[in-house]
N, C-alpha and C positions, 0 to 999 in steps of 0.2 A: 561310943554311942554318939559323941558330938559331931566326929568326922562322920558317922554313916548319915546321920540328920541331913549334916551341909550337903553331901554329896547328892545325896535324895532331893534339897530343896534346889540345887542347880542343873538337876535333869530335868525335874519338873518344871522348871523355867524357862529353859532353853528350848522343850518340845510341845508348849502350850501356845499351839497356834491360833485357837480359838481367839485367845486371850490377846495373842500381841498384833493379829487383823484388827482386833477394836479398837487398838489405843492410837489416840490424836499423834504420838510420835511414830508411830509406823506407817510405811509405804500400805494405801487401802491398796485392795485386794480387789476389788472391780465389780463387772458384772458380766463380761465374757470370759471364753475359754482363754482367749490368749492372754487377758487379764490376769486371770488365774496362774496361768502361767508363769508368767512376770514377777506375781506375787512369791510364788513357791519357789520362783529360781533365787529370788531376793532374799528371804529365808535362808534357802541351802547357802549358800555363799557367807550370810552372816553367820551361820552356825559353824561354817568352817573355819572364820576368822574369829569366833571366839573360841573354839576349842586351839586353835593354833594360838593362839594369845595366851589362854590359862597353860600352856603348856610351855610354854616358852619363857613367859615371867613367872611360872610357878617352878620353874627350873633353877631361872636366876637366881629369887628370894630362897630358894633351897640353898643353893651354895651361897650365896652369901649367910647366911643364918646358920650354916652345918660347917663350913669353912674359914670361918672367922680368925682373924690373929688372935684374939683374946683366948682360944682354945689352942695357941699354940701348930695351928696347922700353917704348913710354908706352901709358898705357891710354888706349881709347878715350872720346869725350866727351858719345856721342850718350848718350839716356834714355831715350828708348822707339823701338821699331819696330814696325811695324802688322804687316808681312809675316811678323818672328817671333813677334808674339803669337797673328797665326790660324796658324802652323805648330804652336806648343807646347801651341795647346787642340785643333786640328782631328786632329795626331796621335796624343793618345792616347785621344781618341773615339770615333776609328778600330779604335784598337787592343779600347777594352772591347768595342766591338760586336763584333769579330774572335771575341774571346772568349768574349761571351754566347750568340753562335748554338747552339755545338755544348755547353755549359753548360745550357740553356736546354731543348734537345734532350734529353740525360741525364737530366734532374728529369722532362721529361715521363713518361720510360717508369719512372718511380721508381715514379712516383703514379699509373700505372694498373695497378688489381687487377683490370682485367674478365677474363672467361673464366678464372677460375680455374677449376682439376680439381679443388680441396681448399677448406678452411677450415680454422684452426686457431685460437681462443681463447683470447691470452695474458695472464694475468692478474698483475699484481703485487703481493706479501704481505709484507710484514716478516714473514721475509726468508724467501723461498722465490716457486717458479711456481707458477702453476697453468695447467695447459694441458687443452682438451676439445676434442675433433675433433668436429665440426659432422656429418659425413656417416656418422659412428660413436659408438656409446656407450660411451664412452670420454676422461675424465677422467682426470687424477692429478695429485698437487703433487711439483716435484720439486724436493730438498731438496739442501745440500752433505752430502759426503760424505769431504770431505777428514780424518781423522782429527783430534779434540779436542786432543789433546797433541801437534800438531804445529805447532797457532799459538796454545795460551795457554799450554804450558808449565808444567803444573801442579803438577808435583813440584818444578822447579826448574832442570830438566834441557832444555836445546833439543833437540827431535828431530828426525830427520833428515827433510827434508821428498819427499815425492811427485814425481813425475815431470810431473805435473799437481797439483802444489799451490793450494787452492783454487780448480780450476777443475775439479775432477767432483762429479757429484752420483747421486743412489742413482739416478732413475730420467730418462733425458734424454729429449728432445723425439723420438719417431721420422719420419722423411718419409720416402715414396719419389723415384727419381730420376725426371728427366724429366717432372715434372708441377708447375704451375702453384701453388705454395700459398700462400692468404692468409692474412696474422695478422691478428686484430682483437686490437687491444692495449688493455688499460684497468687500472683500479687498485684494490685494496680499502681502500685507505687512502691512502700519501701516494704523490708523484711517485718511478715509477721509472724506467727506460730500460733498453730490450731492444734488448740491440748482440752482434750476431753477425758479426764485420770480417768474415769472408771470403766475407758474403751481400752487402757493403754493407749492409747493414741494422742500423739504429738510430731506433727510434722511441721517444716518450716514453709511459710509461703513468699518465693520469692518472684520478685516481678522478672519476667521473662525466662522463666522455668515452671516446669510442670511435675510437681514431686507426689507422690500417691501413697494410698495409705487403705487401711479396711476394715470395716467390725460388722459383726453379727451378734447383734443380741437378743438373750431369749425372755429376759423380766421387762415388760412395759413399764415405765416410768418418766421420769424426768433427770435429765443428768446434766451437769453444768459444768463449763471448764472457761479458759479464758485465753487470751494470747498471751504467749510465755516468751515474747521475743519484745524487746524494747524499741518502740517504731516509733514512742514520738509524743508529743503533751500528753494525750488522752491513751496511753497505753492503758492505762489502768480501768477506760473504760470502755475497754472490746470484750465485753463477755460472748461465752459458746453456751446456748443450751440448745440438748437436744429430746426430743419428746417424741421416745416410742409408744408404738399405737401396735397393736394387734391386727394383723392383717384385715378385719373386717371393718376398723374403726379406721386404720390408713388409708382403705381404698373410699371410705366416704371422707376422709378429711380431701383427698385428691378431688373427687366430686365436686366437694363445696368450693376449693380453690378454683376452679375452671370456670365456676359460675358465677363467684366474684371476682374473676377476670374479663367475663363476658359483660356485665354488669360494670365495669370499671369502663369498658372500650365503649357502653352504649353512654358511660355519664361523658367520657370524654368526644364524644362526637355531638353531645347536646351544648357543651358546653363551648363549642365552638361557635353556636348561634346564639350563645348566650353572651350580655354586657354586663358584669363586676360594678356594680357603684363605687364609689371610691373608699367610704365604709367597707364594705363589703368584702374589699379587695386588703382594705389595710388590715383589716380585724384573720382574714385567712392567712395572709402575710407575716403577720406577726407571729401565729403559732408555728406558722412553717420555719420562719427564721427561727425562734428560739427552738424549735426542735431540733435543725441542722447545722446551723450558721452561728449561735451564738458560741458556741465552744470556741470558735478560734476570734472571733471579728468579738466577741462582747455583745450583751444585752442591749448595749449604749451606743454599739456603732464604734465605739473606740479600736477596737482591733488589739492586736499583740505586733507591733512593728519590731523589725522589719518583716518577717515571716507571714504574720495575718495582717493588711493594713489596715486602716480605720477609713469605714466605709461611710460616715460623717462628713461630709465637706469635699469626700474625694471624687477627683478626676471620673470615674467610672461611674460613681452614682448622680455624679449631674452631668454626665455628657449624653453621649448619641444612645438613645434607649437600647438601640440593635446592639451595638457593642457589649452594652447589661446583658444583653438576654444569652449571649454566645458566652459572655465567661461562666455566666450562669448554667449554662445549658450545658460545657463542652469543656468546661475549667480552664485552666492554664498550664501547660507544659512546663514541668520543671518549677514547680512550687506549692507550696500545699494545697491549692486552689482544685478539688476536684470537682469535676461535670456531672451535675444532675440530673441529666436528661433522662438517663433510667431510672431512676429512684424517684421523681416527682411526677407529677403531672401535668401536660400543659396548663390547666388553672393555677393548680398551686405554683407554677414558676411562676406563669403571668403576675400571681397576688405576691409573693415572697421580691419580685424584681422591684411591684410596684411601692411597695414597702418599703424596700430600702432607697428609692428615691422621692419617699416623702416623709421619714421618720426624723428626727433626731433633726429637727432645720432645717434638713435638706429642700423640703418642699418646692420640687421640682414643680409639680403639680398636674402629671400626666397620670393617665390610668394605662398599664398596660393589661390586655385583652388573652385570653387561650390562644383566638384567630392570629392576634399579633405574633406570638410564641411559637404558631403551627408555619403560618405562613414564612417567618427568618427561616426555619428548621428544615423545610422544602423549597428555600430560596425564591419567595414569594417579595421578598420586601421588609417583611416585617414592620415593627413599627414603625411608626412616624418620626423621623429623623429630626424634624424641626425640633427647635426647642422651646420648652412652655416661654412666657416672659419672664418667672423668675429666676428660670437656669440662665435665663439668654441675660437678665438682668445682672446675676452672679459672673459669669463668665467672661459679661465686658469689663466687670470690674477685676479681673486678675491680669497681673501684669505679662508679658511675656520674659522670661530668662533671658539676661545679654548671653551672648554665645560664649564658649567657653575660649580663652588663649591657649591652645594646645601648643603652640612656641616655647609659651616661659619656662622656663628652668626654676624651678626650686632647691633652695636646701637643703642637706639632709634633714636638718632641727629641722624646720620649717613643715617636710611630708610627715616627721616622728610626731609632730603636735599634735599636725591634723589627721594623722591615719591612727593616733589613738583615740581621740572625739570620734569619726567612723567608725572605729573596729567598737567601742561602748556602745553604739548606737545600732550599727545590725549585725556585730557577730558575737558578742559578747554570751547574749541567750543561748549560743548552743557549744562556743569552743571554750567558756569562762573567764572572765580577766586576766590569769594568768595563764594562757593557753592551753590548760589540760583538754579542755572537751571534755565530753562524754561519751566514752568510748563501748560500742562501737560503730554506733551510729555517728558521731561527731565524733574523729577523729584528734587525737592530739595535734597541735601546732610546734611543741618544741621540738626544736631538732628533727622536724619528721622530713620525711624525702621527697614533697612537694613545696617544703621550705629553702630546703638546704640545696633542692636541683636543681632543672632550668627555669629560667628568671620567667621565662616566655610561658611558661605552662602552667606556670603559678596565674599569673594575668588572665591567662584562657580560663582559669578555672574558676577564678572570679566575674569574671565577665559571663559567661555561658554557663556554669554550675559544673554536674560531675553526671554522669553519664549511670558510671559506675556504682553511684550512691545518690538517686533521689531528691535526698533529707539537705545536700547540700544546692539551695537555690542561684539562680543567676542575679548579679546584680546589676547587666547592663542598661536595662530600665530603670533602676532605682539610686544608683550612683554617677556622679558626674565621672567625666575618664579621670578630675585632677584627684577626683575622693578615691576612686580605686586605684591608681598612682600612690597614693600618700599610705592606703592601709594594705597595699600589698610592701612597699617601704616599711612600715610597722612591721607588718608579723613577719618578716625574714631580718628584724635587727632587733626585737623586744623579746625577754625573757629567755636572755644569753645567747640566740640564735645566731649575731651577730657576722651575718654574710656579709656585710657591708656595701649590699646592692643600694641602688638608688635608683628609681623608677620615676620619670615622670611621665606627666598626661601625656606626650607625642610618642611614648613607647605603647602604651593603652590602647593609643588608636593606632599605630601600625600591629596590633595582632588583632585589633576587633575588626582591621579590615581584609585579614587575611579569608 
């Protein structure tokens, strides 16, 4: 009776699907077909690998407990048999193929996008979307929106968090139900992933590739996912939500998009004959900076050096305005610094530029204009290059840099000092003091094969960054040649790597002049 019970209570376990879709440890189960799919293939698979599990250690625990020496039983003396070695490879051959059909089957219908009704353009941004509907004009980046003080805690104080804590954002992806929609997914910078569990859907978006994907859903909701690929600080704060609408409520959410588009292009063409008080300008400025700009640069202008610099006192934000407005506008190539020009507005650049050269001391004391922002963008001039009197008054008073001796020769000691003082100061944050990295975005340094190979390509790659990966920046603007000399010295002789190169600054500048 006890044995029929158990057997009873492990079928009923094993085949109570209702029951193990619900539970927080199992794979959800979605809300499309191929969802579904996914679910039920994850299932059949488990169930095969427990009934091959109970049968295999219910085998074992047999013979050891029925075969035991203590009852006098001797083990057997043969060493091989033919008949059970084709039983234990022909059986579970059997089994993968069992497996792989209907496995096999799922993936296909993954990876066909044909006859789609839609398109949709998913792009990935440190750290935000970008999505453009193909069959409508119709873009927007959609941002977290999960409140600041509720995951950095800036007073002191933990707030209490969201009901969907970082998982909503100001404006989500819209689809309608019942219609076929493709993503092309790709990347503006490094590797992200667009994972929405209850599509199935997770695909990778990498910059300079175009990788697709597809769902049709038939329950209107809201569904939420996140990037599942590690791109960088704020990985954790790229949320996906997506908010289907019923083909009658989509085609009026399309509607109202066109019209607050059209309504966007009428404020931005007023606003081109409009002048910003310096209020006005600072007060807009500032929400737009901490909306977009404080995650890497700080609330305070401090920055995260070397990666985000501190826009406090710097070069950029008291120099030639135009210069602001272009890094601003158009970012910076090969560092995290990306272009706003699509995501803002000529006003809000204008106020967010003028901002950050009057906040925190800087008090340059220009206003810049939308006209200022329009006219750089159409090579009109742009701002007024002069500079106020108290940049001009700041600027006289820094000194200029003596040039550097690219002749002397230094010591080994001598580049080990100082190329570990550089490597703690701008590479330390992404490969670790003792060169692991963070792999696989930041690669290891020990022993790896841009340490250990040509001396020449290691310098290129600090000089110039990496082509191949993004996330690793250039540091020929932000290091002198003797400081990249001394910490490419470092990381090919610290933490046993011991190539025994020696690099000085006249090697630096014969590759940064190649």
């Amino acid at each position: 009776m006890i044995r029929r019970n158990l057997a009873l209570l492990l079928i009923s376990g094993l085949f109570a699907n209702s029951a193990m879709a619900q539970s927080k440890y199992n794979l959800t189960e979605g809300v499309t077909a191929i969802s579904k799919e996914v679910y039920d293939l994850h299932m059949l698979i488990m169930y095969i690998c427990v009934v091959i599990g109970v049968i295999v250690f219910g085998a074992m625990f047999w013979s050891m407990y029925f075969h035991r020496k203590s009852k006098g039983v001797k083990a057997a003396t043969f060493h091989e048999s033919t008949k059970v070695e084709i039983l234990w490879t022909a059986i579970p051959i059997i089994i993968l193929v069992a497996m792989a059909i209907p496995a096999t089957q799922t993936l296909i219908k993954m990876e066909d996008n044909s006859a789609a009704d839609m398109t949709v353009q998913v792009t990935g941004s440190q750290w935000k979307w970008h999505y453009k509907y193909f069959e409508e004009d119709i873009e927007f980046y959609s941002v977290l929106s999960t409140p600041r003080d509720e995951f950095d805690d800036l007073d002191g104080v933990a707030s209490d968090k969201g009901e969907n804590y970082l998982l909503e954002v100001d404006k989500p992806l819209v689809i309608p139900t019942g219609k076929k929609v493709r993503f092309v997914i790709t990347s503006d910078d490094v590797i992200h992933s667009w994972w929405v569990p209850a599509f199935a859907v997770k695909q990778d978006a990498n910059p300079g590739f175009i990788n697709e994907a597809w769902t049709k859903v038939d329950v209107p909701g809201v569904y939420r996912g996140q990037c599942a690929e590690l791109c960088g600080k704020d990985h954790g704060y790229m949320p996906v939500v997506v908010e289907v609408k019923s083909q009658e409520d989509y085609d009026a959410w399309v509607a109202e998009q066109k019209e607050l588009q059209a309504q966007a292009a009428e404020a931005e063409k007023a606003s081109l004959n409009a002048q910003m008080t310096m209020d006005e300008a600072m007060d807009l400025g500032e929400t737009i900076y901490v909306a977009h700009c404080a995650a890497c640069h700080q609330a305070s202008g401090q920055g995260l050096p070397p990666a985000f610099p501190a826009l406090k006192g710097s070069p950029i934000a008291l120099g030639d305005a135009n210069a602001h407005i272009d890094i601003v506008y158009n970012g910076k190539a090969g560092t995290g610094m990306q272009g706003y020009g699509k995501q803002l507005s000529l006003k809000e650049l204008a106020a967010v530029v003028t901002y950050e050269r009057n906040a925190w001391g800087n008090n340059v004391g220009d206003i810049v204009q939308a006209s200022d922002v329009q006219a750089f963008t159409t090579g009109g001039g742009g701002a007024d290059s002069a500079q106020a009197p108290a940049q001009a008054e700041e600027a006289a008073s820094v000194e200029e840099k003596p040039a550097e001796d690219l002749t002397k020769v230094y010591s080994k000691d001598e580049l080990m000092t100082l190329g570990e003082q550089v490597y703690m100061q701008a590479c330390v944050a992404c490969h670790q003091a003792g060169g692991q990295g963070l792999p696989p975005t930041f690669p290891s340094l020990l022993k790896s094969p841009i340490i250990t190979g040509d001396v020449t390509a290691h310098i290129d790659m600090v000089l110039n960054g990496s082509k191949k990966n993004p996330a690793m920046a250039a540091f020929a603007n932000q290091l002198t040649k003797t400081e990249i000399a001394a910490v490419v010295t470092y990381e090919r002789n610290a933490w046993g790597n011991d190539t025994g190169d020696v690099v000085q600054p006249a090697d630096v500048d014969a590759v940064s002049a190649k």
